[in-house]
Short mmCIF file of the C-alpha atoms (twelve columns), coordinates in Angstrom:
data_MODEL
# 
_entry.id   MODEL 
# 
loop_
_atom_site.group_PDB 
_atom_site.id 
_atom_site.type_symbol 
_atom_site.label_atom_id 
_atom_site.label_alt_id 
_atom_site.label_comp_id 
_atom_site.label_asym_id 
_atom_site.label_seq_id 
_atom_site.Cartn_x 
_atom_site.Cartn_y 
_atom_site.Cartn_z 
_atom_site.pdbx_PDB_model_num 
ATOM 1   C CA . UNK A 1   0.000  0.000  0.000  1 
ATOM 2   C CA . UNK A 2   1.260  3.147  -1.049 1 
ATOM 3   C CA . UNK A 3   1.314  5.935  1.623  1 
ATOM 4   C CA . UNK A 4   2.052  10.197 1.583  1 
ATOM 5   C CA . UNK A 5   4.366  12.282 3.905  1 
ATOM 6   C CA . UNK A 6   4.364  15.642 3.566  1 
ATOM 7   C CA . UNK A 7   6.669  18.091 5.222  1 
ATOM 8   C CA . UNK A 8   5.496  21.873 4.962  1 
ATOM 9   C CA . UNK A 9   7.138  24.898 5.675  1 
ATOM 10  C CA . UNK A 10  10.087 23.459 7.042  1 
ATOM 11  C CA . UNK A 11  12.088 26.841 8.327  1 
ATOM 12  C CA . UNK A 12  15.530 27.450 9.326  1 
ATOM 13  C CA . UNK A 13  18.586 29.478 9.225  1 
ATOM 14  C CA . UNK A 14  21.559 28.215 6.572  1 
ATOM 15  C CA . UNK A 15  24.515 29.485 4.504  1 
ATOM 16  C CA . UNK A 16  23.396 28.546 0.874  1 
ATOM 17  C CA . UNK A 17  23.782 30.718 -2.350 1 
ATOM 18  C CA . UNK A 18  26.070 32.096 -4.584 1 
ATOM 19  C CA . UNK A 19  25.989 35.743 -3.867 1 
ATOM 20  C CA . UNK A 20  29.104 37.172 -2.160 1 
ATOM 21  C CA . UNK A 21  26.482 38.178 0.825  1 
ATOM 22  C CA . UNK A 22  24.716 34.655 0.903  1 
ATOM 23  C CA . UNK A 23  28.372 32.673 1.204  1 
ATOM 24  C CA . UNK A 24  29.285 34.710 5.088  1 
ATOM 25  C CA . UNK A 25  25.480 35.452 6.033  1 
ATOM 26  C CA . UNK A 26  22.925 32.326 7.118  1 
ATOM 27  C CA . UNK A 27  19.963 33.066 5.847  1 
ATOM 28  C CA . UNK A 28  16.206 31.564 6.058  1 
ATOM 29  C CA . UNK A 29  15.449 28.823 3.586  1 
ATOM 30  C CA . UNK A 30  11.907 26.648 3.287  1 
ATOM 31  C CA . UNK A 31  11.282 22.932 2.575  1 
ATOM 32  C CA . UNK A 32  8.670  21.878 1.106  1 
ATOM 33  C CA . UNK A 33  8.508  17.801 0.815  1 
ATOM 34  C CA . UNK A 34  6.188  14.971 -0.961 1 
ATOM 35  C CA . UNK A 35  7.473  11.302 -0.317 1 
ATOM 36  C CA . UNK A 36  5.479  8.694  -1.468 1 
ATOM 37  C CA . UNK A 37  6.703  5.616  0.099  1 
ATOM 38  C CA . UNK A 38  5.772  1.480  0.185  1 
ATOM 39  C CA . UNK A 39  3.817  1.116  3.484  1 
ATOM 40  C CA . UNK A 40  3.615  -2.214 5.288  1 
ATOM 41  C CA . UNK A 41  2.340  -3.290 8.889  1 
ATOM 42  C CA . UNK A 42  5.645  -2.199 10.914 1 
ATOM 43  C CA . UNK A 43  7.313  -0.755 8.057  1 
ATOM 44  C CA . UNK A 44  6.957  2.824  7.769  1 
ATOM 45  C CA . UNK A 45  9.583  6.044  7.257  1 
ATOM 46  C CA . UNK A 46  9.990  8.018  10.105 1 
ATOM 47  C CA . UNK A 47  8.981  11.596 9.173  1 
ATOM 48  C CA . UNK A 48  11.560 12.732 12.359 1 
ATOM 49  C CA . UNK A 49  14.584 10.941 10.799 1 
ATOM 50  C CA . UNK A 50  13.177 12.862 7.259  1 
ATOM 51  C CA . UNK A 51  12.548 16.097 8.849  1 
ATOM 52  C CA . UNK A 52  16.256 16.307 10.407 1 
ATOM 53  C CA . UNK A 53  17.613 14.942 7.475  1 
ATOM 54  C CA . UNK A 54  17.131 18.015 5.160  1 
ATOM 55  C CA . UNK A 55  17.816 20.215 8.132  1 
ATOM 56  C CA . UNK A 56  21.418 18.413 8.973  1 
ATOM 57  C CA . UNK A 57  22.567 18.163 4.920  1 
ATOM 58  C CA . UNK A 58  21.255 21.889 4.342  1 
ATOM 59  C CA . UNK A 59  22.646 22.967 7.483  1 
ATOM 60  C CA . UNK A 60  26.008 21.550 7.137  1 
ATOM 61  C CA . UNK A 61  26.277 21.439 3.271  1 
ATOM 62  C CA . UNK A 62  27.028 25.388 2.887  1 
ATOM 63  C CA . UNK A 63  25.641 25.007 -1.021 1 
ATOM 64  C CA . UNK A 64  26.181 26.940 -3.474 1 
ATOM 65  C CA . UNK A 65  23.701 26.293 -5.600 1 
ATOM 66  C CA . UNK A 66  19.563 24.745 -4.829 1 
ATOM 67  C CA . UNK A 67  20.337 22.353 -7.124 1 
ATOM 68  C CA . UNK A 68  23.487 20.342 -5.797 1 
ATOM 69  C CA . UNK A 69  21.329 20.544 -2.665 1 
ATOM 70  C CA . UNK A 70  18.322 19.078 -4.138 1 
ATOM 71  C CA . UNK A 71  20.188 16.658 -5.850 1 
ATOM 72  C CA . UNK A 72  22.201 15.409 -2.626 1 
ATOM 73  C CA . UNK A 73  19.127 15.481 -0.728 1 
ATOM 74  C CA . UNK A 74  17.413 13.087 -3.365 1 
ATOM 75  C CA . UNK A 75  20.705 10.933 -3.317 1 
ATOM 76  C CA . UNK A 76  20.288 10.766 0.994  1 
ATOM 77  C CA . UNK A 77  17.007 9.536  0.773  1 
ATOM 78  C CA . UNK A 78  17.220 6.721  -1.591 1 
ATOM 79  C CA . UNK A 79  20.336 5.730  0.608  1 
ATOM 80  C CA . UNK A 80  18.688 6.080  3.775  1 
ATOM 81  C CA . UNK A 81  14.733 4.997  3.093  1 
ATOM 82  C CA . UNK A 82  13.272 2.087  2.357  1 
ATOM 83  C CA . UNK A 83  10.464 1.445  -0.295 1 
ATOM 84  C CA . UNK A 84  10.688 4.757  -1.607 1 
ATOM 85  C CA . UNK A 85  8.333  5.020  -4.514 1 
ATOM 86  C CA . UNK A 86  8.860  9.018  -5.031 1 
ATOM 87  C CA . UNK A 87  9.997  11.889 -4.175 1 
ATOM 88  C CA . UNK A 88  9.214  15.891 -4.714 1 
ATOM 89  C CA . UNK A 89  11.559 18.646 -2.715 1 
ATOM 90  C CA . UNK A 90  11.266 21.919 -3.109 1 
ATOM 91  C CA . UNK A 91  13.952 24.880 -1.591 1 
ATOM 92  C CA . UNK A 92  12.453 28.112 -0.882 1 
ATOM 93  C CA . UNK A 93  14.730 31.310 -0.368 1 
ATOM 94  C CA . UNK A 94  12.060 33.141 0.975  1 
ATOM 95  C CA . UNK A 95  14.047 36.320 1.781  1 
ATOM 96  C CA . UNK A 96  16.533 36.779 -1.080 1 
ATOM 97  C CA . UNK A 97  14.376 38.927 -3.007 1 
ATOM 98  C CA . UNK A 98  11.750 41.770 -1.496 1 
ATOM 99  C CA . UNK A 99  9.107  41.336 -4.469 1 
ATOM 100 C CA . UNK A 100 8.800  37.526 -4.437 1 
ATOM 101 C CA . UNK A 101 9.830  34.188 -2.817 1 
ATOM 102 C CA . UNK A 102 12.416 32.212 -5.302 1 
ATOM 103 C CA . UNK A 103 12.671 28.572 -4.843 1 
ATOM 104 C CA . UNK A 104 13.559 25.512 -6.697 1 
ATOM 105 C CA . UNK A 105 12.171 21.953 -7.375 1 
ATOM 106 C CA . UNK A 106 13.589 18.705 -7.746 1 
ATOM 107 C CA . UNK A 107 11.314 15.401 -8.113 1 
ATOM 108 C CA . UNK A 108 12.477 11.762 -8.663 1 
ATOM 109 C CA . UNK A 109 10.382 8.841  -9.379 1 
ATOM 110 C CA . UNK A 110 11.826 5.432  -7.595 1 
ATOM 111 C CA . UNK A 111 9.385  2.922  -9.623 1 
# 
């Protein structure tokens, strides 16, 4: 049976970004997260282990660009989860610009 997490508005403070500004200055990114996943009796993913997952890569990763993150994040996950069917991450750099919120999307099908 096929089962949904979703992670919302996941906020914190990082260094990511190419801008001379964004490589010495943390700033606040978003996550936004679809993970479609293989669920059996006593086999689930942990949406804890998920959440502090993209925290501790984004976090520690000092990126450059979205998409190396996005694309190591994808990597993690099929490493780390089980039954993984697919997966949708998006990166929000909600402050970067004052007339809009920027972000970037990376989804990978497991099937």
């Amino acid at each position: 049976m096929s089962m949904q997490i979703r992670i919302e508005k996941l906020r914190f403070e990082t260094v990511i970004g190419i801008l001379p500004q964004e490589r010495t200055q943390v700033q606040s990114v978003e996550v936004d997260a679809l993970i479609d996943y293989r669920y059996a009796k006593g086999k689930y993913l942990d949406y804890v282990e998920a959440v502090d997952l993209i925290r501790t890569m984004l976090q520690n990763g000092k990126y450059g660009l979205i998409e190396d993150a996005l694309e190591d994040l994808i990597q993690a996950f099929s490493e780390r989860f089980e039954g993984l069917e697919k997966i949708e991450i998006t990166i929000w750099k909600p402050d970067i610009l004052c007339e809009c919120i920027v972000g970037v999307t990376r989804e990978k099908s497991f099937l």
